[in-house]
C-alpha positions as CSV (number, residue, x, y, z in Angstrom):
1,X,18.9,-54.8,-7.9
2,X,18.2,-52.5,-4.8
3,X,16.7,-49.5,-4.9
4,X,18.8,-47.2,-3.2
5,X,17.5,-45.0,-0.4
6,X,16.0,-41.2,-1.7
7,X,17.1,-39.4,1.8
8,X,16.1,-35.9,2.6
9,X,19.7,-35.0,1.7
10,X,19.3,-36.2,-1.6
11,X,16.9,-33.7,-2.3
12,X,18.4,-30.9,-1.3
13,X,21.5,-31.7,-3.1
14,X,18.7,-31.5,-6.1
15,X,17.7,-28.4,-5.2
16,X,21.1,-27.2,-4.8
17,X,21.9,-27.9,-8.2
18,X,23.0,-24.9,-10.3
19,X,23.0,-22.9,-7.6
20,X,26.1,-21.0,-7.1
21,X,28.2,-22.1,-4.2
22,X,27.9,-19.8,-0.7
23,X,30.3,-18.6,2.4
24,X,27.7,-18.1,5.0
25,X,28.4,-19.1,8.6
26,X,25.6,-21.4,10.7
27,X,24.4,-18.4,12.8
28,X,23.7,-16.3,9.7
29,X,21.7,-18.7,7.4
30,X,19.8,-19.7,10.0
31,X,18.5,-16.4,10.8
32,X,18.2,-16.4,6.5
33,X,15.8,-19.7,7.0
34,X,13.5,-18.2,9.9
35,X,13.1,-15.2,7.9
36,X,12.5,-17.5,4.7
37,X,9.7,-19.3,6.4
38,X,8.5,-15.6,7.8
39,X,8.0,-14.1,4.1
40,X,6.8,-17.2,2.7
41,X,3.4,-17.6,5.3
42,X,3.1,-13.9,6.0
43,X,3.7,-12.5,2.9
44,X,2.9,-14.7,0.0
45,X,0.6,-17.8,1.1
46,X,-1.9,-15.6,3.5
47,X,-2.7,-13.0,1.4
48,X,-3.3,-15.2,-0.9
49,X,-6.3,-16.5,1.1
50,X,-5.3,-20.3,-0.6
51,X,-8.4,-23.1,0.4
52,X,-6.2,-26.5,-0.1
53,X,-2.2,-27.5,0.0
54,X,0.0,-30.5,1.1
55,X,3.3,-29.3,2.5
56,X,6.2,-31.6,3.5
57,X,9.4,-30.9,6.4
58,X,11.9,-31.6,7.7
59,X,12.9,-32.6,10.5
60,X,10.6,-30.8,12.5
61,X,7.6,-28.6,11.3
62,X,8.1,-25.6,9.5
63,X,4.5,-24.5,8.5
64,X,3.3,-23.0,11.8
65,X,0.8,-20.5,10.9
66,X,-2.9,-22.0,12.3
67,X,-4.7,-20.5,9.4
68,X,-2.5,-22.7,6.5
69,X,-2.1,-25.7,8.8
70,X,-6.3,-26.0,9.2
71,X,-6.5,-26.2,5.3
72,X,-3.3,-27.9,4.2
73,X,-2.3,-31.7,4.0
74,X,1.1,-31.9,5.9
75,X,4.0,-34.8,6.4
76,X,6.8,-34.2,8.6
77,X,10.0,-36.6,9.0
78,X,11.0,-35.9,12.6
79,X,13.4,-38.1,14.6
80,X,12.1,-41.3,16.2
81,X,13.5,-40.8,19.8
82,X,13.4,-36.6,20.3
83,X,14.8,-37.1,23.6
84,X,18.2,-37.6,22.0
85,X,18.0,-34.2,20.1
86,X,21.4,-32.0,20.9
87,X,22.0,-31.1,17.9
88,X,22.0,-27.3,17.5
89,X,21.1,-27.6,13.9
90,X,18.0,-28.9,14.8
91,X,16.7,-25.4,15.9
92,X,15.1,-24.8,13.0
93,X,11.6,-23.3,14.7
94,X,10.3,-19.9,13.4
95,X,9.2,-17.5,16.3
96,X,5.7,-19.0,17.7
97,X,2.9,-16.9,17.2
98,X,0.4,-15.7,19.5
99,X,-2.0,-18.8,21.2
100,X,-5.7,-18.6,20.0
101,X,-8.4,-18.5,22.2
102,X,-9.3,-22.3,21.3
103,X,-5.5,-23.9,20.2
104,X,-4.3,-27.3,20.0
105,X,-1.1,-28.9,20.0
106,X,1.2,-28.0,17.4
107,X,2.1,-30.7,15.9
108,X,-1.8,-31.6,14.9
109,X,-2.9,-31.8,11.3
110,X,0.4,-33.7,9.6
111,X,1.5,-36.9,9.3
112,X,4.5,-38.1,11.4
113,X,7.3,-40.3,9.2
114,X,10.8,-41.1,10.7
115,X,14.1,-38.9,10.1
116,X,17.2,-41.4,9.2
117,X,20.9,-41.0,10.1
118,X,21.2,-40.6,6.6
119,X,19.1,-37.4,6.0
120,X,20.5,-35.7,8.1
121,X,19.6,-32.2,9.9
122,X,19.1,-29.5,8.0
123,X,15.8,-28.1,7.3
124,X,13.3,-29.2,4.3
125,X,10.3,-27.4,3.7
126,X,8.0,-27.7,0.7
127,X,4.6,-26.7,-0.5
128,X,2.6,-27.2,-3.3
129,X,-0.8,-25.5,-3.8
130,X,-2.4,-25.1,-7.7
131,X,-1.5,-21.7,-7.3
132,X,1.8,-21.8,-6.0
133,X,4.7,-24.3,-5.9
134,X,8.0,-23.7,-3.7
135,X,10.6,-25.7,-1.8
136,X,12.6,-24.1,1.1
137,X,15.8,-25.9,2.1
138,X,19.4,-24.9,4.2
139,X,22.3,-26.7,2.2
140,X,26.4,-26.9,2.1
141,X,29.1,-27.6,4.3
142,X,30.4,-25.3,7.3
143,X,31.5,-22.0,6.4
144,X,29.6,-22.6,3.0
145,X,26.1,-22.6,4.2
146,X,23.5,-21.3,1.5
147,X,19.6,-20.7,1.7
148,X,17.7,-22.9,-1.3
149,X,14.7,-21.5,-2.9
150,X,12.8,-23.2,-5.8
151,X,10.1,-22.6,-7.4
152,X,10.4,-23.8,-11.1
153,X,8.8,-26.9,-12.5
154,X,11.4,-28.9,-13.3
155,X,12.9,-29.1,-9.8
156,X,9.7,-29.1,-8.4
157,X,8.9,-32.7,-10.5
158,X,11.9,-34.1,-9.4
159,X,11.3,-33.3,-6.0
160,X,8.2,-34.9,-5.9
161,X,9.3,-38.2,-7.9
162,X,12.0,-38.4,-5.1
163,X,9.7,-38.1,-2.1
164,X,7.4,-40.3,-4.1
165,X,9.8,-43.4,-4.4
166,X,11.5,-42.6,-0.6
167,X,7.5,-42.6,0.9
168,X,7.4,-46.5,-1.6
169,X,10.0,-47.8,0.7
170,X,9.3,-46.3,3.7
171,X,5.2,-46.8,3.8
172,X,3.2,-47.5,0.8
173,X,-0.2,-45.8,2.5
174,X,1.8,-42.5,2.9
175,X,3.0,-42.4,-0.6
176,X,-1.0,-43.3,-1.8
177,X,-1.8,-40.7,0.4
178,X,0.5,-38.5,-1.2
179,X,-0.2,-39.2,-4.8
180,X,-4.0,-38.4,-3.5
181,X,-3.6,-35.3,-2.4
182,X,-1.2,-34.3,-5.7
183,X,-4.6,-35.3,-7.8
184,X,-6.6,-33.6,-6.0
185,X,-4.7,-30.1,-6.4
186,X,-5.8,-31.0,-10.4
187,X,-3.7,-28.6,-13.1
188,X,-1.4,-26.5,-11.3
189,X,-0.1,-23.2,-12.1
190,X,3.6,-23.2,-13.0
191,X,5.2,-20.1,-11.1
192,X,8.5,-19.9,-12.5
193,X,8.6,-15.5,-11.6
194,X,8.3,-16.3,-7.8
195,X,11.9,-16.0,-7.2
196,X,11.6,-12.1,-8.5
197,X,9.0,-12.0,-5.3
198,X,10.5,-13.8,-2.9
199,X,14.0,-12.9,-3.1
200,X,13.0,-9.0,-2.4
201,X,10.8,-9.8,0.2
202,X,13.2,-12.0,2.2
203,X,15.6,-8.7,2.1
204,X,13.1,-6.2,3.2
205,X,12.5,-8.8,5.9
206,X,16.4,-9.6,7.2
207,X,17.1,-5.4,6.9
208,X,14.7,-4.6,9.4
209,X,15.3,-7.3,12.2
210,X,18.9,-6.8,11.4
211,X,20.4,-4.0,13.9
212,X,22.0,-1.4,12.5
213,X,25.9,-1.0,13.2
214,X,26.9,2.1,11.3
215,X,28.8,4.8,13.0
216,X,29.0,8.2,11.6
217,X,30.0,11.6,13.1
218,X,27.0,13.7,12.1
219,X,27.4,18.0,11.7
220,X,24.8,20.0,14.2
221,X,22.2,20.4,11.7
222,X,22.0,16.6,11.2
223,X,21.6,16.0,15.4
224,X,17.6,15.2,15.0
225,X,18.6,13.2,12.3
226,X,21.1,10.9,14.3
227,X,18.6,10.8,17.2
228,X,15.9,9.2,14.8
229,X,18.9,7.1,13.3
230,X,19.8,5.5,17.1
231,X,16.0,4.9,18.0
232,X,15.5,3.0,14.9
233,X,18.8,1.1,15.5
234,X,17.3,0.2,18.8
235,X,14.1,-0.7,17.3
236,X,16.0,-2.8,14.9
237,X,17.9,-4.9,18.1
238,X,15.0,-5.0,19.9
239,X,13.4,-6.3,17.3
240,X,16.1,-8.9,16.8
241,X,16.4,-10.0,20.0
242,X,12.6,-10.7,20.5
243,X,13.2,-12.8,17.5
244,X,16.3,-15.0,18.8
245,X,14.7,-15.4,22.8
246,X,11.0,-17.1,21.3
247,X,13.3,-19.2,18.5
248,X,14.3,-21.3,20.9
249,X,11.7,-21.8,23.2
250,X,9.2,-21.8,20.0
251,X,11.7,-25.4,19.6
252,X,11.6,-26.6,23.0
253,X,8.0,-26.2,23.3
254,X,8.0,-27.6,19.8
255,X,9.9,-30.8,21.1
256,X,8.2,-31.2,24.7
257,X,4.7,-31.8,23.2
258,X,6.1,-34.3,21.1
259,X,7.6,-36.2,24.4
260,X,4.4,-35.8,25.8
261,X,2.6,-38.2,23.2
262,X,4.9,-40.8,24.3
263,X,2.4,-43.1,26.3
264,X,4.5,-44.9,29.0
265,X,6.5,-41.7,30.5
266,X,6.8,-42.0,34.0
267,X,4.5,-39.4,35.9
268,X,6.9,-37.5,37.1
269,X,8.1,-36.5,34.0
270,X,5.1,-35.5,32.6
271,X,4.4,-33.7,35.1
272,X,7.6,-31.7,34.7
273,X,7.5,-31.6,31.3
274,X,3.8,-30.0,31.2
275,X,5.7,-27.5,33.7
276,X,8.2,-26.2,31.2
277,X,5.4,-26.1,28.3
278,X,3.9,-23.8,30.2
279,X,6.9,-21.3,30.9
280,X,7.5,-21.8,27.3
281,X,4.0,-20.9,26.2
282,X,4.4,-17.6,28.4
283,X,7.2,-16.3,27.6
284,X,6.6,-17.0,24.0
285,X,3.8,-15.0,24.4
286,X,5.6,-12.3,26.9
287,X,8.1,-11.7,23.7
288,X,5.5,-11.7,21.3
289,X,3.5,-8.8,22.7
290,X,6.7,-6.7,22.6
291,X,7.8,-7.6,19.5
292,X,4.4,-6.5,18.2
293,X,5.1,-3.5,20.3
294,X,8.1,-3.0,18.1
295,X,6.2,-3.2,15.0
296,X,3.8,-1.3,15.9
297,X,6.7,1.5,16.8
298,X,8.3,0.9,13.6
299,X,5.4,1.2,11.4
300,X,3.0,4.0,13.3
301,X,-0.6,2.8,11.8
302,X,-3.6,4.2,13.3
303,X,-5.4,1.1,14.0
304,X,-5.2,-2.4,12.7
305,X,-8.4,-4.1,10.6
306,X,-10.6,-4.3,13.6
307,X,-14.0,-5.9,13.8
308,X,-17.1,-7.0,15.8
309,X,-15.6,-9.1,19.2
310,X,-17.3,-10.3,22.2
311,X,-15.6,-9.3,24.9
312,X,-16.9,-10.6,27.6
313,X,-17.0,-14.1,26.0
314,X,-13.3,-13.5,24.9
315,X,-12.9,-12.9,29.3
316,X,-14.8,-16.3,30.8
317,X,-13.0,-18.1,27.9
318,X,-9.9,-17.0,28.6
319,X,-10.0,-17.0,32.8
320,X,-9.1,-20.2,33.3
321,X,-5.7,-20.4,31.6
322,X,-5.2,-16.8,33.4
323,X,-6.7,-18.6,36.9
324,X,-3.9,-21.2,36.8
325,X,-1.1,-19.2,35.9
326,X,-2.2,-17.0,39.2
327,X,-2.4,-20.2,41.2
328,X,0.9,-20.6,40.2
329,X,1.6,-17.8,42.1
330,X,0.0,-18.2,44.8
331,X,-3.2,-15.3,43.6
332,X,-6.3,-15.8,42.6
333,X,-8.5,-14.1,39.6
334,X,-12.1,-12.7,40.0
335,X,-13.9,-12.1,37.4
336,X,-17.5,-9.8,37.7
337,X,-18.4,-9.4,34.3
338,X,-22.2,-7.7,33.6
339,X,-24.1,-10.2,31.3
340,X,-25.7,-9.8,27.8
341,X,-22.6,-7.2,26.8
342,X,-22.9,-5.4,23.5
343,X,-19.7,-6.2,21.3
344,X,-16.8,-4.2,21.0
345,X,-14.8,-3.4,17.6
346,X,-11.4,-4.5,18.3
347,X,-8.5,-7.3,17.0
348,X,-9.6,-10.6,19.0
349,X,-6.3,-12.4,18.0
350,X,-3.9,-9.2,18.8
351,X,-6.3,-8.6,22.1
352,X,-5.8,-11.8,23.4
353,X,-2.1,-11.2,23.7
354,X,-2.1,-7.9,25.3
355,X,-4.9,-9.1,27.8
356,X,-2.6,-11.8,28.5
357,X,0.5,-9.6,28.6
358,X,-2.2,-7.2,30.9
359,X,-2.7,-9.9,33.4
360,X,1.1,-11.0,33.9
361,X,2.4,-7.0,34.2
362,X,-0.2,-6.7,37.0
363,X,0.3,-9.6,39.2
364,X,4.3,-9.3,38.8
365,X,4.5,-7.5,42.2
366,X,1.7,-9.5,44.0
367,X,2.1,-11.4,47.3
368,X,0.9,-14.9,47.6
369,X,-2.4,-14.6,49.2
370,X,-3.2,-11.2,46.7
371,X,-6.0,-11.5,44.4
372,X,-6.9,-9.7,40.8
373,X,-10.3,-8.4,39.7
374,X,-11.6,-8.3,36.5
375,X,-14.3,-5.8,35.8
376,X,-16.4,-5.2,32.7
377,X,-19.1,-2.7,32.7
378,X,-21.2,-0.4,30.1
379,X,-19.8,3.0,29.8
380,X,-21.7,4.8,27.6
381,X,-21.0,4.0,23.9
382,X,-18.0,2.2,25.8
383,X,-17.4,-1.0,27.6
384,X,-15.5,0.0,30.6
385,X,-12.9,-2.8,31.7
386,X,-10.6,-2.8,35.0
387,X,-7.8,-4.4,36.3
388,X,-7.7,-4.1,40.1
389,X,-5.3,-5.9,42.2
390,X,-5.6,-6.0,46.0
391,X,-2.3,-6.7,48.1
392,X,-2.9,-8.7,50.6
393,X,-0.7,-7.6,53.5
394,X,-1.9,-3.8,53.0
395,X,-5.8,-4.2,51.5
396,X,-4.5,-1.7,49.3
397,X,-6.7,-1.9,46.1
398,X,-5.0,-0.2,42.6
399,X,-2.3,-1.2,40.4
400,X,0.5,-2.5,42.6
401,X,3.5,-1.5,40.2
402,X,6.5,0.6,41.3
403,X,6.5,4.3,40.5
404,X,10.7,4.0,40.0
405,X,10.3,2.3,36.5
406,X,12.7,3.2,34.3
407,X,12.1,3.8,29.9
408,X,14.6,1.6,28.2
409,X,14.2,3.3,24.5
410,X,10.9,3.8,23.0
411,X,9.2,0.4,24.2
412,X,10.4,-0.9,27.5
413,X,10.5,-0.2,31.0
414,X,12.5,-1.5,33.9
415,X,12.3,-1.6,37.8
416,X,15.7,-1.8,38.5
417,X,14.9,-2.9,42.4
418,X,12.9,-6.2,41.1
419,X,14.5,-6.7,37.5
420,X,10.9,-6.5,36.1
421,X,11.2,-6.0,32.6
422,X,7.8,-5.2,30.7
423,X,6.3,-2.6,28.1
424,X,6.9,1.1,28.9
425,X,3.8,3.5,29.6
426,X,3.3,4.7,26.5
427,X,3.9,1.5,23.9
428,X,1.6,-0.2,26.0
429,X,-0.9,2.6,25.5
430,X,-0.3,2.7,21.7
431,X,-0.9,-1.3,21.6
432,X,-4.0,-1.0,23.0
433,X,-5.1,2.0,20.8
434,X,-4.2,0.1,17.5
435,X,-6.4,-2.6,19.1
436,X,-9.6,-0.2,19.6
437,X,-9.5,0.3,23.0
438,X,-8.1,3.6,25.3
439,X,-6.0,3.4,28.3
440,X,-6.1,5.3,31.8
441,X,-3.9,4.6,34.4
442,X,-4.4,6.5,37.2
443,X,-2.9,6.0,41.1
444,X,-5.0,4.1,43.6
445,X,-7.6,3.4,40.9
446,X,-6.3,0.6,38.9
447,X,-6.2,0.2,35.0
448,X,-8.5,0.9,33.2
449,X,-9.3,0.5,29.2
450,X,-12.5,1.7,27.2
451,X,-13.3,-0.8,24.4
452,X,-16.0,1.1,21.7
453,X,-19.2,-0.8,21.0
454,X,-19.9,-1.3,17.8
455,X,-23.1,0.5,15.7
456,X,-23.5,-3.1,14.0
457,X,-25.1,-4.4,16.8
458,X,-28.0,-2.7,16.4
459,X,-28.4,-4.7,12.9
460,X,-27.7,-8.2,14.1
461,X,-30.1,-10.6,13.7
462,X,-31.4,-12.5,15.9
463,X,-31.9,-16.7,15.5
């Protein structure tokens, strides 16, 4: 007697099972799923500061944050030949996040296994940790779309019986493998009250990307009311919008570094393809500094959790990713950094973005031939850096943006002669003040930002 195939489908439809039926369109349980996969690594599994994991998707990786992907065992079911991939459903991709200092390709760290006909397209993502168990999944027909969550023991068996018998027919090492890394997790912690935390989370979550559409006539002594009301509404779409634009380049990109394993694509291609990983890396990372501009607008801290960072290291590692994307352009990057540079107390991860975001809003309005200077000098208690561009056809040295931008709401700007749209004045000084450091932008002079040094430097010790 044969064994019929366990497909992915199958366990969803397990997971689906006394859950009441849904009538949620495509658009909106996606949006459901990319929140989902937002509160389940932001707000459960990283504050939970968990050592070891296995996690399992479908059928493309849904664990993207670096920090859980260095520690947990992964297996992902993807489609053999991606360059067939139309199907929409297949945009399953959280927003990226920001690219550290020393990344590697995405898809590192998991084992690669082969997506049937039969499984089908929607998204499968489980994890199992000793101290946590839960399986994510999208499920039902069109029209009747439903978000899965699961977190109790009993489903959480079956699930794994299932994947254990599919990985038996599909490759016996895998499912070893798999078994393996089960033992190794030893007694696990059943979590059957995760739902009361999840569910709550994931609606704090989809009410504030979720724009606001409520119109109300408001008397005169409400006015300052309504204007706070229609700034956080445009927060709110702001927000959402960031969130939809890096979705689907966070899948393309996604998709393109999978091509570019293949080993006999023709040079051309590659070459192309390397192309539009690149535009996809920086925009993803244009869109991520204003979202976090957004958050930081929404929530007002003083300062993030900032601590001890090398600046200048964080510059000469960084310069030659910034060097090419000015070659790109036709510019080219000095840097004149003094050596042996106290550090600074800042966010190395969130100042990586911004200096990134820093260097793109300042060579926006170059000509090919101009050239941008980075400076970093001791000022002080401070570190003094500058950003200096010089235009080539004038020899005009100084920040070479227009004075006729325009504030789009609380966080953008426009230039409505070159379509430039960037961070406004003012949210780009507030990102850089939640990051430690203090802008000054004056005319003819350039940019310029004081980082802090730290008093622990006097107490390091010395090898």
């Amino acid at each position: 007697m044969i064994t019929p195939l366990v497909t992915i489908k199958s366990l969803q439809e397990r997971m689906a099972r006394g859950v009441p039926d849904a009538s949620c369109s495509e658009s909106a349980v996606r949006r459901m799923w990319w929140a989902a996969l937002d509160t389940l690594q932001s707000d459960i599994l990283l504050p939970m500061n968990l050592t070891r994991g296995l996690w399992l998707s479908s059928p493309l990786p849904a664990l993207y944050e670096p920090k859980l992907l260095k520690k947990f065992q992964g297996w992902v079911w993807a489609p053999k030949d991606l360059l067939n991939l139309t199907n929409p459903s297949m945009g399953m991709l959280p927003p990226s996040q920001s690219v550290s200092i020393n990344s590697q390709d995405d898809s590192s760290g998991y084992e690669r296994l082969t997506l049937l006909e039969e499984d089908g397209n929607d998204p499968l993502l489980i994890v199992i940790t000793p101290e946590i168990q839960i399986a994510l999944a999208l499920e039902g027909k069109s029209q009747e779309r439903k978000l899965l969550m699961r977190s109790d023991p009993e489903t959480l068996s079956d699930l794994l019986t299932l994947l254990d018998n599919r990985l038996n027919t599909e490759n016996v090492e895998q499912a070893n493998n798999l078994r393996n890394a089960l033992g190794e997790m030893g007694q696990l912690k059943t979590n059957d009250d995760l739902s009361k935390v999840f569910w709550p989370l994931l609606s704090q979550r989809l009410a504030d990307i979720a724009p606001s559409l409520n119109i109300q006539t408001l008397p005169d002594s409400l006015i300052n009311d309504q204007k706070s009301n229609s700034k956080n509404s445009e927060i709110s779409l702001l927000e959402a919008l960031t969130h939809e634009i890096r979705t689907p380049l966070a899948t393309i990109r996604t998709l393109i570094r999978s091509l570019l394993r293949k080993q006999d694509l023709p040079k051309v291609v590659e070459t192309r393809l390397k192309q539009i990983d690149i535009e996809c890396t920086e925009q993803i990372d244009r869109f991520g500094l204003i979202f976090n501009a957004v958050e930081l607008e929404r929530s007002k801290p003083e300062q993030t959790n900032l601590a001890l960072t090398d600046l200048g290291k964080m510059l000469t590692i960084l310069s030659p990713v910034w060097n090419n994307q000015l070659e790109r352009k036709g510019l080219k990057l000095i840097l004149d950094i003094t050596p042996d540079l106290p550090k600074v107390l800042s966010d190395s991860e969130g100042l990586e973005l911004m200096l990134t975001g820093l260097i793109d809003r300042n060579s926006r309005n170059l000509q090919v031939g101009g050239e941008l200077t980075l400076k970093l000098r001791p000022a002080g208690q401070r570190l003094k850096l500058q950003i200096l561009t010089h235009l080539s056809t004038t020899g005009h040295t100084g920040i070479s943006e227009s004075v006729s931008n325009e504030e789009i709401g609380p966080v953008l700007s426009w230039n409505p002669v070159t379509g430039n749209l960037q961070l406004s004045q003012a949210a780009t000084q507030r990102l850089l003040k939640s990051l430690g450091g203090r802008l000054t932008n004056r005319r003819d002079s350039g940019m310029t930002i004081f980082f802090p040094i730290s008093e622990l430097n006097e107490f390091d010790f010395r090898d």
